[in-house]
N, CA, C and O atoms as CSV, one atom per row, in Angstrom:
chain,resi,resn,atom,element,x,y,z
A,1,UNK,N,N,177.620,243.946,69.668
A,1,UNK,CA,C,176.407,243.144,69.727
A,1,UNK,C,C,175.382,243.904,70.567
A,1,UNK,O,O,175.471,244.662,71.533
A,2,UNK,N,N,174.603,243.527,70.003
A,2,UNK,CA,C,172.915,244.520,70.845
A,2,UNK,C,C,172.130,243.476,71.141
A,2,UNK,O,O,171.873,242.612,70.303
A,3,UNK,N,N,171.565,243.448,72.648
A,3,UNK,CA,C,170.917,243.018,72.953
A,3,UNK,C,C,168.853,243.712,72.536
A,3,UNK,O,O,168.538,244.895,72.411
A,4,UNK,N,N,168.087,242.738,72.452
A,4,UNK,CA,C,167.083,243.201,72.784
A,4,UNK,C,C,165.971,242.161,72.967
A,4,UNK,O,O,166.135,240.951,72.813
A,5,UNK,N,N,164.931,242.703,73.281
A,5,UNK,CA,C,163.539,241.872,73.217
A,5,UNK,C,C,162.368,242.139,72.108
A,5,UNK,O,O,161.845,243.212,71.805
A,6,UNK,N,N,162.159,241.038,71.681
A,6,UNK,CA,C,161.341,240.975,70.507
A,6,UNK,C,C,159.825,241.357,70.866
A,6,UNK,O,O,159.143,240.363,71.115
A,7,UNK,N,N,159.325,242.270,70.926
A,7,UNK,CA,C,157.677,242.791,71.270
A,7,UNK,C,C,156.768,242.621,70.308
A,7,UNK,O,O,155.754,243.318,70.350
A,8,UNK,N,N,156.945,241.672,69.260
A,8,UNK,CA,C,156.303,241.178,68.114
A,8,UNK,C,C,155.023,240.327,68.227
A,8,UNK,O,O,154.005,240.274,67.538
A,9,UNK,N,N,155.592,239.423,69.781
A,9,UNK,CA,C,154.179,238.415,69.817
A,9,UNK,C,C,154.176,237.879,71.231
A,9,UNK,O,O,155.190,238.420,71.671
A,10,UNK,N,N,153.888,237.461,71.807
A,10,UNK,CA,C,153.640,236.791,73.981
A,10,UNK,C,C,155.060,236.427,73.640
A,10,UNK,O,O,155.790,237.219,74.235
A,11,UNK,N,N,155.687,235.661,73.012
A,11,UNK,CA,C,156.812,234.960,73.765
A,11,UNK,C,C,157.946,236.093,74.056
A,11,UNK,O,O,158.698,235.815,74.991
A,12,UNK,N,N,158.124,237.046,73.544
A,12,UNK,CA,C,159.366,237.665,74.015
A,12,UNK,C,C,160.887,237.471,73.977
A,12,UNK,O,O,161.608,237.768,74.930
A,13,UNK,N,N,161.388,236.896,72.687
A,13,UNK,CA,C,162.137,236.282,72.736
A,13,UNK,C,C,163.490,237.304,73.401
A,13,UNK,O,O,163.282,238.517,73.373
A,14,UNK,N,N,164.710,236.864,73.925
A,14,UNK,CA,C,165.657,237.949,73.994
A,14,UNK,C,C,166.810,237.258,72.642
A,14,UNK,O,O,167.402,236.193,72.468
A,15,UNK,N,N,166.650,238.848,71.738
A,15,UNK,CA,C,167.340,238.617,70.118
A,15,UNK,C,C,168.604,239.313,70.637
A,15,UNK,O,O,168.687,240.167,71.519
A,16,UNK,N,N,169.635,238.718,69.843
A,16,UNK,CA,C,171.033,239.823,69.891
A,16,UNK,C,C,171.238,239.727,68.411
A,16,UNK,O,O,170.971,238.764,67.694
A,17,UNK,N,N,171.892,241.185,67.978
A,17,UNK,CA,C,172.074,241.744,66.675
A,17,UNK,C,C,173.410,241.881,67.080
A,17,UNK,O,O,173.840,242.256,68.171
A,18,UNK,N,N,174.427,241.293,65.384
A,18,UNK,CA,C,175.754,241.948,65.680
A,18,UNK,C,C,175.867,243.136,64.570
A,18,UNK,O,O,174.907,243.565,63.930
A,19,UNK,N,N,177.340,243.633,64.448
A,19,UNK,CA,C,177.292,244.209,63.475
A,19,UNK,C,C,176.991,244.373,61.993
A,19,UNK,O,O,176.848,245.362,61.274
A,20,UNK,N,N,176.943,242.995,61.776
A,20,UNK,CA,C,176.962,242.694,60.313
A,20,UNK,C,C,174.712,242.237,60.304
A,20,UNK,O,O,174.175,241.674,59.349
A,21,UNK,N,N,174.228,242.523,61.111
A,21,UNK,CA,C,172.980,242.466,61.421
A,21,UNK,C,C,172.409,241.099,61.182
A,21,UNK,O,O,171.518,240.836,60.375
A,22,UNK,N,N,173.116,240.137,62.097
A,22,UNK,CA,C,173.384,238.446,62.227
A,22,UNK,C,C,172.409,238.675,63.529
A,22,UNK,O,O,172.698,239.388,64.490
A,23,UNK,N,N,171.226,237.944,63.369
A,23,UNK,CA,C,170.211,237.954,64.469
A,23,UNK,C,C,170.429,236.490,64.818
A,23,UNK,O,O,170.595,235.543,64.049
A,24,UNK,N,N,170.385,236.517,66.341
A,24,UNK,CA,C,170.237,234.961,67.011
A,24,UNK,C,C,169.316,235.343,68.017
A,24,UNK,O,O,169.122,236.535,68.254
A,25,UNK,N,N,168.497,234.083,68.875
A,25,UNK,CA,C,167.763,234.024,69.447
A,25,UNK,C,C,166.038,234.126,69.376
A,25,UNK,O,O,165.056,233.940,70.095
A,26,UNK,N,N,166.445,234.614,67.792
A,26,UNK,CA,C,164.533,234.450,67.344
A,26,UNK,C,C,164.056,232.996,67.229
A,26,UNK,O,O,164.668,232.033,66.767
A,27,UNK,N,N,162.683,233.064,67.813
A,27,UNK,CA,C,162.194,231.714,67.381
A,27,UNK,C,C,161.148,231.794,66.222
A,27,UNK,O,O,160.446,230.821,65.947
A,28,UNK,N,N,161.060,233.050,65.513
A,28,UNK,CA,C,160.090,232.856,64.141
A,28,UNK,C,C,161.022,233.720,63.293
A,28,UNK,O,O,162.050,234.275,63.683
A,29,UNK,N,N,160.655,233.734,62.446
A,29,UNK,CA,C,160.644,234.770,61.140
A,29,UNK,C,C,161.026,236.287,61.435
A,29,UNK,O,O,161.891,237.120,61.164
A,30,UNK,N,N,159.304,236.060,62.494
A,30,UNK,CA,C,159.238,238.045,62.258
A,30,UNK,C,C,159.981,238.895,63.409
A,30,UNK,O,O,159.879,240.100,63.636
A,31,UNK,N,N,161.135,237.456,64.390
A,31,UNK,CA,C,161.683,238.324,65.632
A,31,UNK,C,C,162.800,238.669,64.246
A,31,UNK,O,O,162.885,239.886,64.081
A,32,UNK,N,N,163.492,238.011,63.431
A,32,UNK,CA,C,164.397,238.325,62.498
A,32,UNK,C,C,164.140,240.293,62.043
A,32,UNK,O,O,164.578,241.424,62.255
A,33,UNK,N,N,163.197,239.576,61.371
A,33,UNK,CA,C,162.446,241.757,60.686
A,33,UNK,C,C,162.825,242.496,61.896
A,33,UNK,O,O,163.878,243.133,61.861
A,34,UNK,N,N,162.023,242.500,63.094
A,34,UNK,CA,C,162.008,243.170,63.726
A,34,UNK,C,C,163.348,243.567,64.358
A,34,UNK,O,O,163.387,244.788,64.513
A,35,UNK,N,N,164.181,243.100,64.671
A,35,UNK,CA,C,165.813,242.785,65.510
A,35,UNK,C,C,166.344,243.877,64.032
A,35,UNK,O,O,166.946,244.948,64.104
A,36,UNK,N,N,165.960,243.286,63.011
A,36,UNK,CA,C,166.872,244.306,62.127
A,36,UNK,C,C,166.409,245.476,61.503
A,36,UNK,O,O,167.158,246.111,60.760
A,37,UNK,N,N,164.772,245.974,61.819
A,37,UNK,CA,C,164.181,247.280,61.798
A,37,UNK,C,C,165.098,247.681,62.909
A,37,UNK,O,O,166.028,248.478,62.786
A,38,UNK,N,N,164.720,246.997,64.115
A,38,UNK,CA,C,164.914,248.206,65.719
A,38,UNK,C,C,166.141,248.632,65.240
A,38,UNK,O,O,166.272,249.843,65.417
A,39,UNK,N,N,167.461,247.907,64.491
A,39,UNK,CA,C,168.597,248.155,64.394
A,39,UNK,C,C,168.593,249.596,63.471
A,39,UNK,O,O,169.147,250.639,63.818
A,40,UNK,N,N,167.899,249.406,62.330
A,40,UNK,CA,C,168.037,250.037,60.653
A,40,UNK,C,C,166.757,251.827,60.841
A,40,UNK,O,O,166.910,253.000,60.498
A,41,UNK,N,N,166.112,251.388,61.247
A,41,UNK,CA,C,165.005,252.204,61.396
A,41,UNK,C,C,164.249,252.028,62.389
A,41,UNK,O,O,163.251,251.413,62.016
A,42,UNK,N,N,164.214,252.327,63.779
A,42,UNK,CA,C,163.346,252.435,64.550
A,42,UNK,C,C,161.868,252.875,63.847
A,42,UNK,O,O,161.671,253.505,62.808
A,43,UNK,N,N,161.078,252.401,64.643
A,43,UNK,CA,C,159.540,252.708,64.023
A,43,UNK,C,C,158.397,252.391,65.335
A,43,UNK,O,O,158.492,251.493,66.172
A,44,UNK,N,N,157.185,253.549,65.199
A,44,UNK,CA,C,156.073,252.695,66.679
A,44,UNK,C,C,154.992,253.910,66.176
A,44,UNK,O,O,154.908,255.099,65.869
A,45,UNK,N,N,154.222,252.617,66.345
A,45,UNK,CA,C,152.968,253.517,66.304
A,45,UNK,C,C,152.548,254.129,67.645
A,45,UNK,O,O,152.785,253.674,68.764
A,46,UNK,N,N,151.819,255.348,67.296
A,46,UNK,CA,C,151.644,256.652,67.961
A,46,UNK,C,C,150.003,256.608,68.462
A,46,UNK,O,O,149.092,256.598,67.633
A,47,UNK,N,N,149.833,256.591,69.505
A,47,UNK,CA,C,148.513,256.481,70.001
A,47,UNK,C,C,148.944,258.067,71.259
A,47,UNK,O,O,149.924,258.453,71.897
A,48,UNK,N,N,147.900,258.393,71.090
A,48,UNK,CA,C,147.429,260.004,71.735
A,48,UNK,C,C,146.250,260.458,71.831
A,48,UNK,O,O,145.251,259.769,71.626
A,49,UNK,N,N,146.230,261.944,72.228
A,49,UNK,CA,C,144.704,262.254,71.848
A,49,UNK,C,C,145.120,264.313,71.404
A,49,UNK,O,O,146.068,265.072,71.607
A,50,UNK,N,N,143.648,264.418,70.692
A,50,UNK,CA,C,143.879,265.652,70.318
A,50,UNK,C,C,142.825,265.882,71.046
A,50,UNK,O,O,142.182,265.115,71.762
A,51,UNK,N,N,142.619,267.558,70.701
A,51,UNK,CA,C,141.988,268.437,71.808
A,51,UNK,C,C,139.946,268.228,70.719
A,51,UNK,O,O,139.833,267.839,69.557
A,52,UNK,N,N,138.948,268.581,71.512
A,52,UNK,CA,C,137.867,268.919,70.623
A,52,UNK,C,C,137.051,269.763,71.144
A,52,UNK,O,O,136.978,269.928,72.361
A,53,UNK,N,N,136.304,270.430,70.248
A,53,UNK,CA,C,135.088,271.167,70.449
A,53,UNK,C,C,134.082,271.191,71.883
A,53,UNK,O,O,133.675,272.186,72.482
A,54,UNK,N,N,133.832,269.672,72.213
A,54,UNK,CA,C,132.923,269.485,72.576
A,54,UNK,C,C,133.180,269.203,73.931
A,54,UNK,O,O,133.897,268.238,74.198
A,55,UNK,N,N,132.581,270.075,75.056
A,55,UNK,CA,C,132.272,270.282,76.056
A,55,UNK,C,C,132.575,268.769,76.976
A,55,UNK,O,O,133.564,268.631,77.696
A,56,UNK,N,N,131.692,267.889,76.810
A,56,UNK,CA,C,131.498,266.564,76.809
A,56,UNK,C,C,132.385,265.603,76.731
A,56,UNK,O,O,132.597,264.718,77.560
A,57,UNK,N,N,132.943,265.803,75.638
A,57,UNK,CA,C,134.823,264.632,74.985
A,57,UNK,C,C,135.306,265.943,74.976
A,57,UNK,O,O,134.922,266.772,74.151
A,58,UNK,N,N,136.166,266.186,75.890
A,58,UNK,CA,C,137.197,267.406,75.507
A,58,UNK,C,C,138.643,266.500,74.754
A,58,UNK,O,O,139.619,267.082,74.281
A,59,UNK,N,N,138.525,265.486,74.783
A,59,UNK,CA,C,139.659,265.147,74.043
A,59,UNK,C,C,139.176,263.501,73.112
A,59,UNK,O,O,138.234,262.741,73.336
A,60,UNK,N,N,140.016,263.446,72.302
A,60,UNK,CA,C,139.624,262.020,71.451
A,60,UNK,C,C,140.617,261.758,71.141
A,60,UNK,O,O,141.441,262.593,70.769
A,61,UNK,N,N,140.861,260.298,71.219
A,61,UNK,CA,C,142.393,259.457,71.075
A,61,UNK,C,C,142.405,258.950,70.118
A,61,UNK,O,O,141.481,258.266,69.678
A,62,UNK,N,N,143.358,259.146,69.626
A,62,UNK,CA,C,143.846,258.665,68.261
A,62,UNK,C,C,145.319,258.225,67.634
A,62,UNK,O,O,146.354,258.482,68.250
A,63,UNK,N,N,145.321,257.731,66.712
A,63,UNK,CA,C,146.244,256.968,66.578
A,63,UNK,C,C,147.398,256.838,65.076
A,63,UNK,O,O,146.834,256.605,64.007
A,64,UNK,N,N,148.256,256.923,65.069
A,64,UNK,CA,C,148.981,256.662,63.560
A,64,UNK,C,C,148.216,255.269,62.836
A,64,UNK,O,O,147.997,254.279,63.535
A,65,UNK,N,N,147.904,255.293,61.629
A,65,UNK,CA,C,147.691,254.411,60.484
A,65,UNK,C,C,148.889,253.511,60.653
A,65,UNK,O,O,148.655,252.312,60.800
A,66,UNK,N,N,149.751,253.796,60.652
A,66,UNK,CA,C,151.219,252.730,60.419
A,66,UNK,C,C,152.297,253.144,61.464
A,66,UNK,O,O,152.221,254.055,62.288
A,67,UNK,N,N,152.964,252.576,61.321
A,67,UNK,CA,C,154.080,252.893,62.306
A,67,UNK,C,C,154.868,254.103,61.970
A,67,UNK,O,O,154.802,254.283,60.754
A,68,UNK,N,N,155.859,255.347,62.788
A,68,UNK,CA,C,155.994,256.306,62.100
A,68,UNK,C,C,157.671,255.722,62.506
A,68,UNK,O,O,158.052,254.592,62.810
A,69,UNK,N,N,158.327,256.844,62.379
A,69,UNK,CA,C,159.723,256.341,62.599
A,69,UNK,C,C,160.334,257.318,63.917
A,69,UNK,O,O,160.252,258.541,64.034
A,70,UNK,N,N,160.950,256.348,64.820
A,70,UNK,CA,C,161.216,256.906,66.090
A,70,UNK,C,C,161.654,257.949,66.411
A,70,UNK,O,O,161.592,258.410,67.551
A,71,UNK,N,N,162.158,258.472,65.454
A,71,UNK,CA,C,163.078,260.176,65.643
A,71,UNK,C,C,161.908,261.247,65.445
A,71,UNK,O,O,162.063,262.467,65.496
A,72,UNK,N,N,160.650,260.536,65.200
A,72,UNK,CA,C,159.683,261.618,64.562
A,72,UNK,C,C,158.753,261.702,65.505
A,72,UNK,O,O,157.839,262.493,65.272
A,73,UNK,N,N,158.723,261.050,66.610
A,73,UNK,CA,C,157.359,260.929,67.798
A,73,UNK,C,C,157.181,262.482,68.357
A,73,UNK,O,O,156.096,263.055,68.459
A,74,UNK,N,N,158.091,262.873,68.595
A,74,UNK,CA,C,157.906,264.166,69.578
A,74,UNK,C,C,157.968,265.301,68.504
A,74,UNK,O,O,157.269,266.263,68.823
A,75,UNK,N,N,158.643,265.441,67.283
A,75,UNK,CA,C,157.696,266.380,66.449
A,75,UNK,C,C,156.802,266.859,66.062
A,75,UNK,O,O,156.461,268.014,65.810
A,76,UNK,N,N,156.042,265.150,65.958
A,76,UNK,CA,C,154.246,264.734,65.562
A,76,UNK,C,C,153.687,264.941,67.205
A,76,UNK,O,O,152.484,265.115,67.010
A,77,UNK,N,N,153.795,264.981,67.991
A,77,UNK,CA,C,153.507,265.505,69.314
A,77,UNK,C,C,152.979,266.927,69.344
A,77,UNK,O,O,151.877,267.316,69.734
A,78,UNK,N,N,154.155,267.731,68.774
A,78,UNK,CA,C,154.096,269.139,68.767
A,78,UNK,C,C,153.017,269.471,68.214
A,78,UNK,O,O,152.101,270.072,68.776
A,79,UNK,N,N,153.040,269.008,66.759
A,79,UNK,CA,C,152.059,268.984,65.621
A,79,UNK,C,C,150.653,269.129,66.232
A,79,UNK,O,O,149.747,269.959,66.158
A,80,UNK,N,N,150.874,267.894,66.901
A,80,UNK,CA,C,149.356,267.498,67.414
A,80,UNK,C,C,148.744,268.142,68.255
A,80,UNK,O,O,147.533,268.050,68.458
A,81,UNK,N,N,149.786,269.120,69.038
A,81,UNK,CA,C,149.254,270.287,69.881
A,81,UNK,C,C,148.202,271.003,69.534
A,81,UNK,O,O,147.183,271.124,70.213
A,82,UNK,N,N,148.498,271.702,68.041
A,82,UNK,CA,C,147.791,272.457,67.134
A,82,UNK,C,C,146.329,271.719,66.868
A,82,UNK,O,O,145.439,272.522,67.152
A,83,UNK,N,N,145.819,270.513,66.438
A,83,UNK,CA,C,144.920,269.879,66.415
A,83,UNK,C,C,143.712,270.149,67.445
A,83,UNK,O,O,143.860,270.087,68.666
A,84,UNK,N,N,142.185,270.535,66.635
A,84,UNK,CA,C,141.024,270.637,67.262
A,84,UNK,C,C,139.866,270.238,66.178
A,84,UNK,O,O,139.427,270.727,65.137
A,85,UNK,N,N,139.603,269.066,66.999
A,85,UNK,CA,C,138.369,268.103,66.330
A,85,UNK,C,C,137.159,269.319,66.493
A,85,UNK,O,O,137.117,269.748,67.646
A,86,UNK,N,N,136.189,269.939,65.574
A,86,UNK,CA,C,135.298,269.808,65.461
A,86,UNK,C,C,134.149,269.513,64.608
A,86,UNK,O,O,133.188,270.254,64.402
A,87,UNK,N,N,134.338,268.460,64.184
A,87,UNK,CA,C,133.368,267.681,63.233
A,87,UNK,C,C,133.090,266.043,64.199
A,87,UNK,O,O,134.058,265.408,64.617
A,88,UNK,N,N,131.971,265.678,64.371
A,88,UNK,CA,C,131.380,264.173,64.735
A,88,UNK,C,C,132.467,263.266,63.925
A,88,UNK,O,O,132.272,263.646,62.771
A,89,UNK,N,N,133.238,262.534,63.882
A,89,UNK,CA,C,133.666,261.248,63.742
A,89,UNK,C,C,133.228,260.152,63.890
A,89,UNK,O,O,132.500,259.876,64.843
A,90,UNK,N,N,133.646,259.126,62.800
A,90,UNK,CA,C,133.749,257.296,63.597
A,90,UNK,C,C,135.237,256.684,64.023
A,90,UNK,O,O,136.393,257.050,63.812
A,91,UNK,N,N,134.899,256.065,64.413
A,91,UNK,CA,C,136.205,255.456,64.652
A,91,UNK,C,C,137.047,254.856,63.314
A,91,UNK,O,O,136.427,254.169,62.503
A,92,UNK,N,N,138.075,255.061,63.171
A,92,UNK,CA,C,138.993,255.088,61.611
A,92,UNK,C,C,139.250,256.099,60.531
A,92,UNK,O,O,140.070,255.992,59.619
A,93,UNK,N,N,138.220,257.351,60.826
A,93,UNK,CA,C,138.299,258.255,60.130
A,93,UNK,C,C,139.559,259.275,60.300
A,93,UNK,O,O,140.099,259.756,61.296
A,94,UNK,N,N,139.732,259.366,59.267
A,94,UNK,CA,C,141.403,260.555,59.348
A,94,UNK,C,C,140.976,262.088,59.865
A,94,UNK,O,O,140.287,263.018,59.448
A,95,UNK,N,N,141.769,261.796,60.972
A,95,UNK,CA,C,142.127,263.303,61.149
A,95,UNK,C,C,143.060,264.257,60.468
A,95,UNK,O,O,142.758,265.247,59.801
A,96,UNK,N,N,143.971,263.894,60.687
A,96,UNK,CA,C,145.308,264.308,59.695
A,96,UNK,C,C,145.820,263.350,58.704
A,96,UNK,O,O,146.143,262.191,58.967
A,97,UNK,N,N,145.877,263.954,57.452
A,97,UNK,CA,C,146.406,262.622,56.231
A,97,UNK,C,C,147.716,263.670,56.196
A,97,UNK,O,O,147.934,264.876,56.310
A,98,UNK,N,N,148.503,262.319,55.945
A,98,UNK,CA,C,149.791,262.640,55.626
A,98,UNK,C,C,150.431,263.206,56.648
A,98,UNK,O,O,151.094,264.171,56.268
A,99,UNK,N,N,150.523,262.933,58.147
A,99,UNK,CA,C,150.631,264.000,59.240
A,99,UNK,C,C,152.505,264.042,59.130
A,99,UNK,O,O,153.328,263.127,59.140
A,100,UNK,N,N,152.619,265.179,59.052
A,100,UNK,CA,C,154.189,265.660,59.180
A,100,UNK,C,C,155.035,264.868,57.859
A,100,UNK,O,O,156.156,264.370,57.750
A,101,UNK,N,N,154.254,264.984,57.248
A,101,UNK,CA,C,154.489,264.501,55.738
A,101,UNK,C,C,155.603,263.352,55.850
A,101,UNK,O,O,156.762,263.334,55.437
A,102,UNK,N,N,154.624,262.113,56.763
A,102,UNK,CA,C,155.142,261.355,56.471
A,102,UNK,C,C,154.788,260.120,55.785
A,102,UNK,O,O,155.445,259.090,55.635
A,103,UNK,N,N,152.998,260.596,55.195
A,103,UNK,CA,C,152.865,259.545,53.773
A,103,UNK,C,C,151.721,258.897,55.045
A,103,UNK,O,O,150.669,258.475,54.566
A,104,UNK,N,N,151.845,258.798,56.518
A,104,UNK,CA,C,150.816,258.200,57.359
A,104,UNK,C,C,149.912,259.173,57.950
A,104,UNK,O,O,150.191,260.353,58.163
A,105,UNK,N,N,148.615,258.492,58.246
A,105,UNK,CA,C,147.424,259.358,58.605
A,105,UNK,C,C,147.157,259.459,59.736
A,105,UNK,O,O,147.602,258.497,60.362
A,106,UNK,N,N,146.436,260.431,60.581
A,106,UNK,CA,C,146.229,260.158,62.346
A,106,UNK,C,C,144.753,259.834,61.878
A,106,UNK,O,O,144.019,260.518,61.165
A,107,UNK,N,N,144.560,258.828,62.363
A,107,UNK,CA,C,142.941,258.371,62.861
A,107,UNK,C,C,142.592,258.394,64.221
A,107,UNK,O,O,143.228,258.779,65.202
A,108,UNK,N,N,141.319,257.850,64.091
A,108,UNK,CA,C,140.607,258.610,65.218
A,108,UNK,C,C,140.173,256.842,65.934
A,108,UNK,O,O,139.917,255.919,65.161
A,109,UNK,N,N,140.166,256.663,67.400
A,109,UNK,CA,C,139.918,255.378,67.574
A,109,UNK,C,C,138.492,255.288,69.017
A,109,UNK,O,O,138.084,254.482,69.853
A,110,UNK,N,N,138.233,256.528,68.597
A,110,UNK,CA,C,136.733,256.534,68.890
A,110,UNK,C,C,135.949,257.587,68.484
A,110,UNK,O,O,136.332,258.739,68.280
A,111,UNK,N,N,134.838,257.146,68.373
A,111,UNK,CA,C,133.394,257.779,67.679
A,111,UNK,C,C,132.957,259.351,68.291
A,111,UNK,O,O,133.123,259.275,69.508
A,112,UNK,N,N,132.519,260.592,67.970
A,112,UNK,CA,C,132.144,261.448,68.681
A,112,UNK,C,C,130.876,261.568,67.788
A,112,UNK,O,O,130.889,262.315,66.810
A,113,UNK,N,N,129.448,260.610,68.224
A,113,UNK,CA,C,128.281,260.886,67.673
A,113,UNK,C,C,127.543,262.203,68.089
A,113,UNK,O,O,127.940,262.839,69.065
A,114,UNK,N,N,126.374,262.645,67.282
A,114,UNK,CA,C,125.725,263.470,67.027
A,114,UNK,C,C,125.279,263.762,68.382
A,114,UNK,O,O,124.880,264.920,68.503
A,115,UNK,N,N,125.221,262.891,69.669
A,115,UNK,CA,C,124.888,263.290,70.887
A,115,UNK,C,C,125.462,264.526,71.591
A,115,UNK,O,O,124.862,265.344,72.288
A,116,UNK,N,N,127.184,264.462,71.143
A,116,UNK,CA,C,127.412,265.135,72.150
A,116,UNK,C,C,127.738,266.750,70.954
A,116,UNK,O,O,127.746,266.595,69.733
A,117,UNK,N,N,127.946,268.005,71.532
A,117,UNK,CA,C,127.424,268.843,71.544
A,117,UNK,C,C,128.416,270.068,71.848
A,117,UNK,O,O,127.977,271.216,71.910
């Protein structure tokens, strides 16, 4: 049996998973999904920043489109080493599509307008 906590919504429920992936302790629906992702496939979205051009924002944070899968964070890390913004952005625009070919995109979760330089 595995203990855990449901990070789905404020309440926090504490879920236990057995082997046969028999969830108790959820009080909705989606502590159920989640208790038997964390089990089946870990997954989390990836918030970071890459390097840029500009004097001004030397760096811009950004973020996975979807959740990636937990064994893959510190690969897409590496990846992201390599990464240098220089084009103006908005916020949502892809930096990397398909990053580490995993079908999800890195976006960008702030703007680098025409100001800076």
């Amino acid at each position: 049996m595995k203990s855990m906590t449901c990070i789905i919504c404020p309440v926090g429920c504490q879920i236990d998973v057995d082997q046969d992936m028999n969830v108790i302790g959820n009080r909705c629906p989606r502590g159920k999904v989640y208790a038997i992702t964390e089990m089946t496939n870990p997954t989390r979205t990836l918030t970071s920043t890459v390097r840029t051009a500009f004097k001004d924002l030397p760096r811009l944070p950004v973020k996975t489109s979807a959740p990636i899968p937990k064994g893959l964070i510190f690969e897409i890390m590496k990846d992201m080493d390599d990464i240098l913004v220089q084009n103006h952005v908005k916020i949502g625009d892809v930096i990397v599509k398909d990053i580490h070919q995993t079908g999800i995109d890195l976006i960008a979760t702030r703007s680098i307008p025409n100001q800076y330089l």
